[in-house]
C-alpha positions in Angstrom: 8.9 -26.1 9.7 10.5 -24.1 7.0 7.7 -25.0 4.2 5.0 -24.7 6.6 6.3 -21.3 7.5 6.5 -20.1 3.3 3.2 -21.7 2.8 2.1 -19.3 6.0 3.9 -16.6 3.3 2.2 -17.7 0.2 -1.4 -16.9 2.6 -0.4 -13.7 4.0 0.2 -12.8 0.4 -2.9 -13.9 -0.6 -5.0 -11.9 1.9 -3.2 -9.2 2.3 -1.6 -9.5 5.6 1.1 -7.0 5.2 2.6 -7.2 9.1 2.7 -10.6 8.6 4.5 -10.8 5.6 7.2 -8.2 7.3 7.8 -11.0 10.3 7.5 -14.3 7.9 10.4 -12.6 5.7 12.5 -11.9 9.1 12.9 -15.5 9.2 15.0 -15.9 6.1 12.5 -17.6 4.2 12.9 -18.7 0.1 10.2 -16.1 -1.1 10.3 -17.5 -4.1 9.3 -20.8 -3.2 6.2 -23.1 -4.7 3.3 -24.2 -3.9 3.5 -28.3 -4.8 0.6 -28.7 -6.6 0.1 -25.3 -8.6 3.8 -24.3 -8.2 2.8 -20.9 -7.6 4.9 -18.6 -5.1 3.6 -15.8 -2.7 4.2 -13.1 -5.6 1.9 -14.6 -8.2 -0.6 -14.6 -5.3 -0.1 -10.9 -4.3 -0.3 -10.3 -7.9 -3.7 -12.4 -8.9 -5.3 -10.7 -5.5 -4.3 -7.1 -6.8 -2.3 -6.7 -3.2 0.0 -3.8 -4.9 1.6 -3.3 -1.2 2.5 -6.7 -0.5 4.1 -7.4 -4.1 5.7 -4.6 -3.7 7.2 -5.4 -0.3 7.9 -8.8 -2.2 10.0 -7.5 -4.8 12.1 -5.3 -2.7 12.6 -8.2 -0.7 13.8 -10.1 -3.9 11.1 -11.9 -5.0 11.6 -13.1 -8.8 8.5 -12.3 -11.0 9.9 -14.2 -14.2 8.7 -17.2 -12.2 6.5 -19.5 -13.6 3.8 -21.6 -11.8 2.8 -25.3 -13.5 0.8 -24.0 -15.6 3.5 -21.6 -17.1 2.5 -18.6 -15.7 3.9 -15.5 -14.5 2.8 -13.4 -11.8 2.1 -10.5 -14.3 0.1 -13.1 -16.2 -2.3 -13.7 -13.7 -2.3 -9.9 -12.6 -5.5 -7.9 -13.6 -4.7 -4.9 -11.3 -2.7 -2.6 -13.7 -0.6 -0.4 -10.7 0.6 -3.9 -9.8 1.7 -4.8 -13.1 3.2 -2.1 -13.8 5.5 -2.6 -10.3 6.1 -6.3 -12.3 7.7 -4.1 -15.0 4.4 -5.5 -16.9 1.8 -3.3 -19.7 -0.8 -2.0 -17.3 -3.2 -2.6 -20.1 -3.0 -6.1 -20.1 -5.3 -5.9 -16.7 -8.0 -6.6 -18.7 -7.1 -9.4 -20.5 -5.8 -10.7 -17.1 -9.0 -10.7 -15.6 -10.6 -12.9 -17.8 -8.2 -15.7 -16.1 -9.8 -18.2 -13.9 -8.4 -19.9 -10.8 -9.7 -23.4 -10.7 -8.7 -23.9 -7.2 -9.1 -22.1 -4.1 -7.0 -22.6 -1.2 -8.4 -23.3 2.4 -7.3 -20.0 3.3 -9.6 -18.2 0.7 -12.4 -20.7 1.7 -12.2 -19.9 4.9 -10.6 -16.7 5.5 -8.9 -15.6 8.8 -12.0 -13.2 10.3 -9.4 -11.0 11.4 -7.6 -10.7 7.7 -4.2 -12.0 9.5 -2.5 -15.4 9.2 -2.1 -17.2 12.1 1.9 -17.2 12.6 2.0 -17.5 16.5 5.0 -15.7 18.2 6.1 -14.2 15.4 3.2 -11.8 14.7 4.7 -8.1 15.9 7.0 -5.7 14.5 9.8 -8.1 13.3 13.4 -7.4 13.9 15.2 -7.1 10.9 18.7 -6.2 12.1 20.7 -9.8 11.4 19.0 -8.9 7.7 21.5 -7.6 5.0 20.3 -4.2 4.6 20.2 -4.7 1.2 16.7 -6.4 1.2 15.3 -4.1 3.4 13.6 -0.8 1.8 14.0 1.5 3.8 10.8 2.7 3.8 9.2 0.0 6.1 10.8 1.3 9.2 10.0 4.7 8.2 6.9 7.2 9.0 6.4 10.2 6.9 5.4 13.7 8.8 3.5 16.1 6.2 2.4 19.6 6.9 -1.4 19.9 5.8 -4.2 22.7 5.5 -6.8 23.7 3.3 -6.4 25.9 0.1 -7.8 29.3 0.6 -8.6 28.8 4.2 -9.4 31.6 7.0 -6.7 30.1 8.4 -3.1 29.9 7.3 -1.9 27.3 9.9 -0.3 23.7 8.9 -1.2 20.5 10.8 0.9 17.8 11.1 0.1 14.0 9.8 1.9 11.1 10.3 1.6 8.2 8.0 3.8 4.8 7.6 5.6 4.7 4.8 4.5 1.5 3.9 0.9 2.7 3.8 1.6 5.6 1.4 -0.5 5.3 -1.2 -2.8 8.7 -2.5 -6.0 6.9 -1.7 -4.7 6.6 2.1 -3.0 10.3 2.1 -6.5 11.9 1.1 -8.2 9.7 3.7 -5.9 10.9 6.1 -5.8 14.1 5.1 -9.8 14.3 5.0 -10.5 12.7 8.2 -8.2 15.0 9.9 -9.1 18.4 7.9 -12.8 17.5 9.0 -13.4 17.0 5.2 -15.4 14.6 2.9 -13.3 13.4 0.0 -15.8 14.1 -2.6 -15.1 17.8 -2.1 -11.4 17.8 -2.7 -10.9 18.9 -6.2 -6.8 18.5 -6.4 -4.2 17.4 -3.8 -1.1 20.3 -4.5 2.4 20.2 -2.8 3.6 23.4 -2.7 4.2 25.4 -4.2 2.5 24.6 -7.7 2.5 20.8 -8.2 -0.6 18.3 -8.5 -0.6 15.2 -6.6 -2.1 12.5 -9.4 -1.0 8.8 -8.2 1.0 6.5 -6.1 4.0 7.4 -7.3 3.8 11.3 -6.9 2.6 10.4 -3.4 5.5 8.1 -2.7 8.2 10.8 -3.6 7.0 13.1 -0.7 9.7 14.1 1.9 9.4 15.1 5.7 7.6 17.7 6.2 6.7 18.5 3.0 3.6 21.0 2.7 0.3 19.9 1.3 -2.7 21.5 0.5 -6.0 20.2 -0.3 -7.7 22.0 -3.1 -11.3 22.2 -2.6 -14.0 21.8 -5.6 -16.1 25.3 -6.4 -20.2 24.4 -6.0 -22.0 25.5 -9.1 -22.7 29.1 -9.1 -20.3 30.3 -6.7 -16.9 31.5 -7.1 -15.8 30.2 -3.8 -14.7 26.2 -2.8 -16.9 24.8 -0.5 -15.1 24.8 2.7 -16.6 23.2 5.9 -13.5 23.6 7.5 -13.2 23.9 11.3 -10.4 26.2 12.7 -7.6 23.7 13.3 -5.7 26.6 15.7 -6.7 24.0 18.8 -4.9 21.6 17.5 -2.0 23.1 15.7 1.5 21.7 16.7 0.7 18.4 17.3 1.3 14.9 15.7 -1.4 13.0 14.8 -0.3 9.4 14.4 -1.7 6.4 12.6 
């Protein structure tokens, strides 16, 4: 049961199945085990899929990426996604020699992939429980939301909103979204990302620094021949206060 169970890891990995990574690793599981044939383990697929979240998740979970597969490969070997490698403690310029690398098998669950995107783990599938876990393997971070205070810069009105995003999920691709679905926004017309009171948002790691209720504001680009941002903005005073959750 137990290598069926780290196979079901290796394929979440694979895909990109995040929740059910989080309840496979509740059940004590060697993440660093093989495949039989190609000997690789759930973080060489995370890293040849580009799944920055789930090798990240892998690694705080312990996973080894000095492990080699038959072929004598690392995960950062097989890696052409360079904000992954550079979690791998790899050069993010070696993505694109990486992606010259070819697989020359596929797995059944790349040939025929789950239609939801989630492996098929029965029972387990949920919120896992983690508390018989030493806490040691656990970043804190997965149990964790973040509540940011957001509004537009240079807006009629002053007034912060509140978002709520899992921790987990933090990434500044998924902040902007958030941010721009909620602001009434498209993201083409932010210009900057700025947490106040004078410092740019740039990448994943500026994003993943952010503390509760730390203020945003989303800088808006200035249409040729005008000295003021676009700003499509709809009065968010009917909404102030609240929590929006994810």
């Amino acid at each position: 049961m137990t290598s069926i169970l780290e196979e079901k890891l290796r394929e979440a990995a694979c895909i990109g199945d995040i929740e059910g990574v989080l309840a496979l690793l509740s059940q004590n599981l060697d993440i660093n085990s093989k495949n039989g044939v190609n000997g690789w383990t759930a973080l060489h697929w995370a890293a040849k899929r580009g799944n920055t979240q789930v090798a990240d998740l892998l690694l705080n979970h312990g996973a080894n990426p000095k492990i080699e597969n038959s072929k004598g490969e690392t995960p950062g070997n097989l890696c052409s996604n360079p904000n992954t490698l550079a979690l791998l403690g790899e050069d993010p310029a070696q993505a694109a020699n990486n992606e010259e690398q070819v697989v020359k098998f596929t797995p059944n669950y790349l040939k025929n992939p789950p239609i939801n995107g989630q492996v098929d783990i029965g029972k387990l599938r949920g919120k896992p429980d983690f508390s018989a876990m030493p806490t040691t393997t656990l970043p804190a971070c997965l149990n964790d939301d973040l509540v940011l205070n957001v509004r537009i810069a240079g807006s009629s009105d002053p007034d912060f909103i509140e978002v709520e995003i899992p921790r987990w999920k933090l990434t500044y691709s998924s902040l902007l979204k958030i941010c721009c679905e909620e602001l009434e926004l498209l993201e083409s017309q932010v210009e900057r990302v700025r947490k106040l009171p004078n410092t740019r948002l740039r990448k994943d790691s500026d994003v993943k620094r952010l503390n509760n209720f730390q203020s945003l504001e989303l800088v808006l680009k200035t249409p040729l021949g005008s000295d003021k941002p676009t700003n499509c903005y709809q009065s968010i005073s009917t909404c102030k206060n609240q929590t929006i959750l994810y």
